[in-house]
KOLLOGU-293686 format. One record per residue (C-alpha): residue in three letters; x, y, z; residue number from 1. Coordinates in Angstrom, 1 decimal. Layout:
+------+--------+--------+--------+------+
! resn !     xx !     yy !     zz ! resi !
+------+--------+--------+--------+------+
!  ALA !      X !      Y !      Z !  NUM !
...
+------+--------+--------+--------+------+
# end
This chain:
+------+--------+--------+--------+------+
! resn !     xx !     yy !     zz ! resi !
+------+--------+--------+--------+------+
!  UNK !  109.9 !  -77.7 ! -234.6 !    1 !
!  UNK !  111.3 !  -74.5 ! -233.6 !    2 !
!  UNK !  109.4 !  -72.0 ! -232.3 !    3 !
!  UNK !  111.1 !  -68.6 ! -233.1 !    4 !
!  UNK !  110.1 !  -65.3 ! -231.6 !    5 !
!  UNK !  111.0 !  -62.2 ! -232.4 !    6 !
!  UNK !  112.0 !  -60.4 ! -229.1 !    7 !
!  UNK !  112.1 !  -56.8 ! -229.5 !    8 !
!  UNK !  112.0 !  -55.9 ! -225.8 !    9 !
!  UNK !  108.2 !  -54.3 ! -226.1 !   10 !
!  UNK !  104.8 !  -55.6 ! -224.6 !   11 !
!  UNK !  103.9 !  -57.4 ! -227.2 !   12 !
!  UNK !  106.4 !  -60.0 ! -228.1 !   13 !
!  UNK !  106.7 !  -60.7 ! -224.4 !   14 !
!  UNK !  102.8 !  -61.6 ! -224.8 !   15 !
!  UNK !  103.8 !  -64.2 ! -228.1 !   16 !
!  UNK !  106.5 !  -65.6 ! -226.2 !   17 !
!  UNK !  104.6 !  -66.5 ! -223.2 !   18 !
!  UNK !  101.9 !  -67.3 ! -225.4 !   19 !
!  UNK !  103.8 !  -69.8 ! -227.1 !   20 !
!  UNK !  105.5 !  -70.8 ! -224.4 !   21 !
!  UNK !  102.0 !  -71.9 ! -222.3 !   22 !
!  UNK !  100.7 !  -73.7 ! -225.8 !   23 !
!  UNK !  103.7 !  -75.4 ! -226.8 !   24 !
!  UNK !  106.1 !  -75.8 ! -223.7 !   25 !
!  UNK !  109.9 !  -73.8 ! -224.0 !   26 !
!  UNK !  111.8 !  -77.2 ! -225.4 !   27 !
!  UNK !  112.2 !  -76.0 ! -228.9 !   28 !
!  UNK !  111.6 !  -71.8 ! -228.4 !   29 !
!  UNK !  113.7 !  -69.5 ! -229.3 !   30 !
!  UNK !  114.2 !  -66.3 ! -228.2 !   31 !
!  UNK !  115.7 !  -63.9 ! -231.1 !   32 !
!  UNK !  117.0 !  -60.1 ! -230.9 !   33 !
!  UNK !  117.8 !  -57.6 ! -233.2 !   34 !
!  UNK !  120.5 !  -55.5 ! -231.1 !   35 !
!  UNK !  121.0 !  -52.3 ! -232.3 !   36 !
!  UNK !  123.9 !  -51.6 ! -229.7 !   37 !
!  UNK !  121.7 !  -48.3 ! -228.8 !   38 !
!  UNK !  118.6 !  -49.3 ! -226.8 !   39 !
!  UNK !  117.9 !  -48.3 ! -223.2 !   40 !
!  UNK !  118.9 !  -50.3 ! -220.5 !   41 !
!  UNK !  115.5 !  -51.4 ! -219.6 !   42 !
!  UNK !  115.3 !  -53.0 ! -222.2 !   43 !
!  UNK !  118.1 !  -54.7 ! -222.2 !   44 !
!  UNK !  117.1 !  -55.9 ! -218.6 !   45 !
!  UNK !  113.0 !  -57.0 ! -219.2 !   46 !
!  UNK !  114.6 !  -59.4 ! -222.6 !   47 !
!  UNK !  116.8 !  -60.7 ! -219.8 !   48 !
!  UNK !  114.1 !  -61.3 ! -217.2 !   49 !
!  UNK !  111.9 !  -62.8 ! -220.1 !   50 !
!  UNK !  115.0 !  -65.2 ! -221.0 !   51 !
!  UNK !  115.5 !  -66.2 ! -217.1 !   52 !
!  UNK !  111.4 !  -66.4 ! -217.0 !   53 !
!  UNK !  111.3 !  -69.1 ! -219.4 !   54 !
!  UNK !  114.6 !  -70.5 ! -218.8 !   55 !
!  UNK !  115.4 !  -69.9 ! -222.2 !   56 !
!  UNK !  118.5 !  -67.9 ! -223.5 !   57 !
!  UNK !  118.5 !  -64.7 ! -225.9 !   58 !
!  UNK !  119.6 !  -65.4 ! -229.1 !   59 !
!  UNK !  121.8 !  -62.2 ! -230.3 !   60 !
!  UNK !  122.0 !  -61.2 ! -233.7 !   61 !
!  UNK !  124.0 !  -57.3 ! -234.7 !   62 !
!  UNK !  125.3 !  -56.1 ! -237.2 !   63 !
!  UNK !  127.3 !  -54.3 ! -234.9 !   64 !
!  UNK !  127.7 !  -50.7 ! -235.6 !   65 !
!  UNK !  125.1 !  -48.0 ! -234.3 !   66 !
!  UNK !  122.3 !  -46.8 ! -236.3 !   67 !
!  UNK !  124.3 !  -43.3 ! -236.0 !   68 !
!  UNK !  127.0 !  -45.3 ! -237.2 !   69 !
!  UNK !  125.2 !  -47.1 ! -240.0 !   70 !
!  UNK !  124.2 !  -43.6 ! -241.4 !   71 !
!  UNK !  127.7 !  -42.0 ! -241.7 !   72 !
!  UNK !  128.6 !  -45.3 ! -243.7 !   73 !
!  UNK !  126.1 !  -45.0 ! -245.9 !   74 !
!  UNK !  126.3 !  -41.6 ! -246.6 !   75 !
!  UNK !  122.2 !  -41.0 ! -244.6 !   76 !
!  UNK !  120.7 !  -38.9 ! -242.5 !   77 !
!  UNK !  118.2 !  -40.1 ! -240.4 !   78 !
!  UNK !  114.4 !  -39.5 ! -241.4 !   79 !
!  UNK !  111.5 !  -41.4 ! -241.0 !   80 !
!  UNK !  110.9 !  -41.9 ! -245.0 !   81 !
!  UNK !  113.3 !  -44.4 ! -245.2 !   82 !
!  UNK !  113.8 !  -47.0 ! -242.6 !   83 !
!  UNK !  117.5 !  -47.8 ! -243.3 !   84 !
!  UNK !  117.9 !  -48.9 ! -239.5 !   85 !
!  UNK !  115.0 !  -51.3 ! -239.1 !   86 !
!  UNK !  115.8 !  -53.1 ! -242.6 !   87 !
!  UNK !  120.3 !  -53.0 ! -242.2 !   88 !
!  UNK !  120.1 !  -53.4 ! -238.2 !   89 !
!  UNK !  117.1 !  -55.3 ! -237.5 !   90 !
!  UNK !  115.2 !  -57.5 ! -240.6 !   91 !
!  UNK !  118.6 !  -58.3 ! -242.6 !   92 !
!  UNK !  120.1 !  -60.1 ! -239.4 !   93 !
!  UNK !  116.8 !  -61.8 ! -238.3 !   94 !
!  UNK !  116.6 !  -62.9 ! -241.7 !   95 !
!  UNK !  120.2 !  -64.2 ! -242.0 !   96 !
!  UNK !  120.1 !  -66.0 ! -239.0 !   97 !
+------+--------+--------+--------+------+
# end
């Protein structure tokens, strides 16, 4: 059984990965991420150390594009009442892969 985990680069899904990791062992985990081509570098580097900690390698998924991008495309501009970015850049390709 796989054992999928959302990697966002944040506190917490390092915490699910190492807590699945230390319940179920790293044969069959998998280490997903949503790259929006825009994130800071840090963050880029801490999903790296997690993949190296677990010896375990970062699944990529993008779409590609920018969310600045994404919102000349479709005609948008940004707000936070319609989250355009999380659902085109981050849940569709999780979902699809």
């Amino acid at each position: 059984m796989k054992r999928v985990i959302n990697l966002s680069g944040g506190a917490c899904s390092f915490w699910a990965a190492d807590r699945v990791a230390n319940r179920y062992g790293t044969d069959d985990m998998v280490l997903l991420f949503a790259d929006t081509l825009i994130e800071d570098s840090d963050l880029y580097d801490f999903n790296e150390w997690t993949a190296v900690r677990y010896g375990v390698p970062i699944t990529r998924v993008s779409r590609e594009i920018t969310p600045w991008q994404l919102f000349r495309r479709e005609g948008l501009i940004a707000n936070n009442r319609f989250p355009i970015c999380s659902t085109k850049l981050k849940r569709e390709p999780l979902d699809e892969w």
